[in-house]
Backbone as CSV, one residue per row, in Angstrom:
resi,resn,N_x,N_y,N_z,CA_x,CA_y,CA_z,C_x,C_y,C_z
1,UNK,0.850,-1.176,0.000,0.000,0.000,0.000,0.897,1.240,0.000
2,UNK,0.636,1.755,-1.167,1.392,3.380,-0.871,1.373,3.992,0.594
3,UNK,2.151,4.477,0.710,2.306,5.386,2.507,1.485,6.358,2.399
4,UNK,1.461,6.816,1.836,-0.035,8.211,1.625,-1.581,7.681,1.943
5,UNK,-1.563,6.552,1.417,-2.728,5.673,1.535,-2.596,4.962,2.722
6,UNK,-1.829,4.732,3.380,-1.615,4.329,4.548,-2.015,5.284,5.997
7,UNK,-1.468,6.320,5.250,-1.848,7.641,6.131,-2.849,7.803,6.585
8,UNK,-3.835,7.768,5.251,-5.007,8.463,5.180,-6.101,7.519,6.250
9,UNK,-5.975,6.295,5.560,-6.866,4.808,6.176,-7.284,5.453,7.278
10,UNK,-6.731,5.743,8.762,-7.002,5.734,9.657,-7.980,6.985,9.880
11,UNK,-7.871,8.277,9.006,-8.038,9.179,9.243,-10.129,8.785,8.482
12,UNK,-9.996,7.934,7.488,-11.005,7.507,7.163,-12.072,6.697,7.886
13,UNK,-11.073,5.842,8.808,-11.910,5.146,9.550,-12.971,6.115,10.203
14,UNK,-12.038,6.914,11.059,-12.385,7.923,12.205,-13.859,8.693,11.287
15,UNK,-13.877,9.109,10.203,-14.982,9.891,9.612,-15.870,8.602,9.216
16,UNK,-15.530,7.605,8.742,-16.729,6.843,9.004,-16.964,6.213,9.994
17,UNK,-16.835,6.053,11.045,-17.295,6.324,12.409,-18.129,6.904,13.283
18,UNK,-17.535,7.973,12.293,-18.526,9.524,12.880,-19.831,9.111,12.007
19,UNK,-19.757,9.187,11.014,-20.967,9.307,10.263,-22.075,8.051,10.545
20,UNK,-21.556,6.657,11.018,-22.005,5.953,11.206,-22.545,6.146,13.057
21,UNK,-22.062,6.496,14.201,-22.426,7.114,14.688,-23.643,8.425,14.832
22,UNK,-23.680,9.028,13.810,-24.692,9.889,13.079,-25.799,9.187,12.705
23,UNK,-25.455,8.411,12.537,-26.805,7.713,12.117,-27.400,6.688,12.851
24,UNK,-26.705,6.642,13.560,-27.519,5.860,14.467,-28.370,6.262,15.876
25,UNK,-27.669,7.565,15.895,-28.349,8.714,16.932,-29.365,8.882,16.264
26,UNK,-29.319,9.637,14.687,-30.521,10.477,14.582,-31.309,9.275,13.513
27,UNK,-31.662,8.247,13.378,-32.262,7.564,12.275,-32.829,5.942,13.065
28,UNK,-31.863,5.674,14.560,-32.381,4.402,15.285,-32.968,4.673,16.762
29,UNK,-32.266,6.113,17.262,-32.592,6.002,18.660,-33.070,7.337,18.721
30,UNK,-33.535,8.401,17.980,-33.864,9.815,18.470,-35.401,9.844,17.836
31,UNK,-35.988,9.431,16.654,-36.911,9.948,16.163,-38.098,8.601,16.852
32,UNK,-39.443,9.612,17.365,-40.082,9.045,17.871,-40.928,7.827,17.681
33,UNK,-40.576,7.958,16.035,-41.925,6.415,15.823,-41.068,5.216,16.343
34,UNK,-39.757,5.361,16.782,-38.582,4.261,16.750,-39.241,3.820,18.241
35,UNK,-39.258,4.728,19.192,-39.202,4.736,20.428,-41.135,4.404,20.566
36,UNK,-41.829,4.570,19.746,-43.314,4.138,19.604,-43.223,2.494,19.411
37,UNK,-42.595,2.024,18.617,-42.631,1.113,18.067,-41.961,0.069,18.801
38,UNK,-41.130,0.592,20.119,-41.118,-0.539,21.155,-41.573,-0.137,22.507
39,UNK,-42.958,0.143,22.236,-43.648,0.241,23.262,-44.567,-0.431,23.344
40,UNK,-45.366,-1.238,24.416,-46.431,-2.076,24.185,-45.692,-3.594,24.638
41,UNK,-47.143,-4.730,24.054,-46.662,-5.718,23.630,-46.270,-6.115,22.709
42,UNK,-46.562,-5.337,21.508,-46.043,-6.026,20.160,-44.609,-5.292,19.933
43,UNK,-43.192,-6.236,20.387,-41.928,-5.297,19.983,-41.157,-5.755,18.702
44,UNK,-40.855,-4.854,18.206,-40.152,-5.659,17.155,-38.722,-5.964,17.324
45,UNK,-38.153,-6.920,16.305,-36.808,-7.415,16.090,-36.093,-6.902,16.577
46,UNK,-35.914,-5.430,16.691,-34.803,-4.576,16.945,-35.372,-3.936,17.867
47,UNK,-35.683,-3.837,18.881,-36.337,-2.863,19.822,-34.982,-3.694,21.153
48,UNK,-34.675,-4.678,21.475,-33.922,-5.143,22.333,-32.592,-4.659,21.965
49,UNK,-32.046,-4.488,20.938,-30.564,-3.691,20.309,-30.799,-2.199,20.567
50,UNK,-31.645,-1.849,20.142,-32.483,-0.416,20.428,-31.964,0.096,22.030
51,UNK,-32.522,-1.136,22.730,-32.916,-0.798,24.660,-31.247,-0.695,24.638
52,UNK,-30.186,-2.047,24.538,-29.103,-2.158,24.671,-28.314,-0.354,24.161
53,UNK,-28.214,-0.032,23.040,-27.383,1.423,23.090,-27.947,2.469,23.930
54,UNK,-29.180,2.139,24.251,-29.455,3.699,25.118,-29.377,3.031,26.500
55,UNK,-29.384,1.936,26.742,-28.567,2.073,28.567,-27.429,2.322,28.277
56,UNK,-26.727,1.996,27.202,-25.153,1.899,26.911,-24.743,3.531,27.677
57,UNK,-25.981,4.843,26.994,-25.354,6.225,27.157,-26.326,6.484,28.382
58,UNK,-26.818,6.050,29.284,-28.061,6.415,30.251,-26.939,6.129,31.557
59,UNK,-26.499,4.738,31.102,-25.354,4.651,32.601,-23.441,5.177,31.887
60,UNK,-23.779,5.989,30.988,-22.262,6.209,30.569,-21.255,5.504,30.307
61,UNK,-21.720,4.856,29.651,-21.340,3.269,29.517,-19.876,3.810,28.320
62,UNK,-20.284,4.484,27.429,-19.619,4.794,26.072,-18.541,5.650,26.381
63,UNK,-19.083,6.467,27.530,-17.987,7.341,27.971,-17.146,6.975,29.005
64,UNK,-16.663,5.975,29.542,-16.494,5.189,30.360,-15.327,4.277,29.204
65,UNK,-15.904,3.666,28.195,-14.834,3.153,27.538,-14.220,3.816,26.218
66,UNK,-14.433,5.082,26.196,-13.967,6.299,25.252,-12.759,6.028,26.331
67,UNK,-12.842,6.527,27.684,-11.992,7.595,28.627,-10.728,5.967,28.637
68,UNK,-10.920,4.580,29.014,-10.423,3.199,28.824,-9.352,3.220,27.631
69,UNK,-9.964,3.733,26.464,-9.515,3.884,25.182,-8.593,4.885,24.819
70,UNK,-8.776,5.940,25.625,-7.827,6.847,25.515,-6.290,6.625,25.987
71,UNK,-6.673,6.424,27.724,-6.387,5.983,28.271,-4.477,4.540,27.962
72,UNK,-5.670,3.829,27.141,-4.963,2.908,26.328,-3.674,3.559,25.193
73,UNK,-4.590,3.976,24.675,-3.664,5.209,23.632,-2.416,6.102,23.483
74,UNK,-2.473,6.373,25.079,-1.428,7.069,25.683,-0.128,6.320,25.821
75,UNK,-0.440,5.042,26.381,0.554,4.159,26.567,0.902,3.393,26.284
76,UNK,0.188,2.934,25.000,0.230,2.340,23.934,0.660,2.721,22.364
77,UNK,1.891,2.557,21.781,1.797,3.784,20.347,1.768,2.681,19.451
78,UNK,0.548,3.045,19.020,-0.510,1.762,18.184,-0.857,3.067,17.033
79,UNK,-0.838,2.982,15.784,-1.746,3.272,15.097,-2.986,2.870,15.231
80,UNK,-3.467,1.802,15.081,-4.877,1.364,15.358,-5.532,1.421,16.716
81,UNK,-4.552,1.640,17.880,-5.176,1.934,19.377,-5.808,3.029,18.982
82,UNK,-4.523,4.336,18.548,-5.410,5.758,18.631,-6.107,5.998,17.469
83,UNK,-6.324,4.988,16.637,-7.607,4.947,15.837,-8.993,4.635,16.729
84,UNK,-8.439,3.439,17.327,-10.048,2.651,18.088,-10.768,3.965,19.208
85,UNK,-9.331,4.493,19.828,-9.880,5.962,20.830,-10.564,7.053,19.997
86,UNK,-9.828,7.268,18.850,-10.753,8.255,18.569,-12.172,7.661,18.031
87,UNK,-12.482,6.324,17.411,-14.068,6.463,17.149,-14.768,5.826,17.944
88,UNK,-14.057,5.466,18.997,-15.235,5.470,20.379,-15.345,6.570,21.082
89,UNK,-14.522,7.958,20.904,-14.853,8.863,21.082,-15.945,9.671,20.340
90,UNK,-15.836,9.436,19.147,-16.738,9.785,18.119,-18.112,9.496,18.439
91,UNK,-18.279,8.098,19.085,-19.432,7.606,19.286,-19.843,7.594,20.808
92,UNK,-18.916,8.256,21.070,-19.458,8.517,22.885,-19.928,10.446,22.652
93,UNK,-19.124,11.157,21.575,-19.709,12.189,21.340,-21.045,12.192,21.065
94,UNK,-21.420,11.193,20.250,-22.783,11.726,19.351,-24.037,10.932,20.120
95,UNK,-23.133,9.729,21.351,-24.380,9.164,22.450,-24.679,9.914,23.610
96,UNK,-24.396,11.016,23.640,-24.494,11.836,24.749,-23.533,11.372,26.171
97,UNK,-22.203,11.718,25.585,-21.145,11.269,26.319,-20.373,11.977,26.168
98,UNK,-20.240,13.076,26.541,-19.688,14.485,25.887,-18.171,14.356,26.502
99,UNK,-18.165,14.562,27.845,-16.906,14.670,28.435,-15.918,13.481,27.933
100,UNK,-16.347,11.901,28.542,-15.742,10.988,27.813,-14.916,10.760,26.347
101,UNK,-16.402,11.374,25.712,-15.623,10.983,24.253,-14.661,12.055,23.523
102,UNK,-15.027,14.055,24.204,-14.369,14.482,23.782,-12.807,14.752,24.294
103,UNK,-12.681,13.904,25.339,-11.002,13.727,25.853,-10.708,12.412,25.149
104,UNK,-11.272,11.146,24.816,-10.953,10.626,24.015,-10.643,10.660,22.196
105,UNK,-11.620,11.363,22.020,-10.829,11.705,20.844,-9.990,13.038,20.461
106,UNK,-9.760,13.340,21.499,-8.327,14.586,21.560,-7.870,13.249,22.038
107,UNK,-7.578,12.509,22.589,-5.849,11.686,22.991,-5.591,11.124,21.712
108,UNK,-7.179,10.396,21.018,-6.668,9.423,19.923,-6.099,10.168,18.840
109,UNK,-6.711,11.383,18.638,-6.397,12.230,17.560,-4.943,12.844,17.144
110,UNK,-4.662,12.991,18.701,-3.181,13.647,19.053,-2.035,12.449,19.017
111,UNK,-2.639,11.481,19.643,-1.670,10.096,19.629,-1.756,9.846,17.938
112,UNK,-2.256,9.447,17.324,-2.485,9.026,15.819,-1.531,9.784,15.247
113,UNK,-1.302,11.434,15.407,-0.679,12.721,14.475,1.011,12.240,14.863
114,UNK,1.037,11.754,16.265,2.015,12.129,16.972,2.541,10.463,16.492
115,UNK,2.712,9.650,16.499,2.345,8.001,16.014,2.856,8.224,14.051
116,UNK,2.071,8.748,13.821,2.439,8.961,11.942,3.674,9.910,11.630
117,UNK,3.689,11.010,12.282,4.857,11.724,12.309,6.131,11.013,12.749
118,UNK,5.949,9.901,13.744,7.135,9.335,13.953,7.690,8.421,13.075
119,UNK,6.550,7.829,12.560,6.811,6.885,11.577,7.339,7.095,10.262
120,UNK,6.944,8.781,9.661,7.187,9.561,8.683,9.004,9.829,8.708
121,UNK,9.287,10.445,9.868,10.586,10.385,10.451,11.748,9.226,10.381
122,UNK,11.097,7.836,10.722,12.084,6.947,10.500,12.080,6.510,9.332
123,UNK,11.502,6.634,8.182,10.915,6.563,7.073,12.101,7.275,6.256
124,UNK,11.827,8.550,6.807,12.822,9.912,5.435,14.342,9.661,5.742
125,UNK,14.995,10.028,4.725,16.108,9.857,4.686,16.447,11.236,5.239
126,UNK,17.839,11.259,6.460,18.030,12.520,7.222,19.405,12.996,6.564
127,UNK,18.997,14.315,6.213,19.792,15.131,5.181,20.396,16.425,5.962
128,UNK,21.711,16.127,6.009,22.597,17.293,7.429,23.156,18.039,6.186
């Protein structure tokens, strides 16, 4: 894989993350016929996956393993650690996990920059 393309991957993950995150706030768990539709006795298929992400952000569940993830990140110099921190930050942002996810994805974000730059470094040829 070209190194440019190598670069980028991670930075891709992280935006589809987000976006997938996005959509699952505003299209599975925010709009009301969703939250109609497992009410009662008749529930459907997905109403138990449904219950599962919103205790996930009710007991801070997301932000809890954003802050784990970060955490990880720091002391770990993983490309893919401070990938995994930043889009569980991403997704502790958009579950109403504000604090959690937005110190997690400042560590993953900063670890990732800080992680590629080093790698960029042992990479180039050093010219005195």
């Amino acid at each position: 894989m070209k190194p440019s393309l190598r670069a980028a991957l991670p930075w891709a993950i992280i935006v589809i993350a987000a976006v997938a995150a996005a959509l699952l706030r505003f299209q599975f768990i925010e709009p009301q016929h969703m939250q109609h539709a497992c009410e009662g006795s008749t529930k459907l298929w997905w109403c138990s996956t449904r219950e599962l992400v919103v205790q996930g952000f009710l007991s801070y569940g997301y932000g809890y393993a954003a802050i784990v993830a970060a955490l990880v990140a720091l002391f770990w110099r993983s490309v893919g650690i401070a990938t995994l921190a930043a889009c569980i930050g991403v997704l502790a942002l958009q579950l109403y996990c504000y604090e959690g996810g937005a110190l997690a994805l400042l560590i993953g974000v900063l670890r990732l920059v800080r992680v590629q730059y080093d790698r960029q470094q042992d990479v180039s040829p050093i010219t005195a």
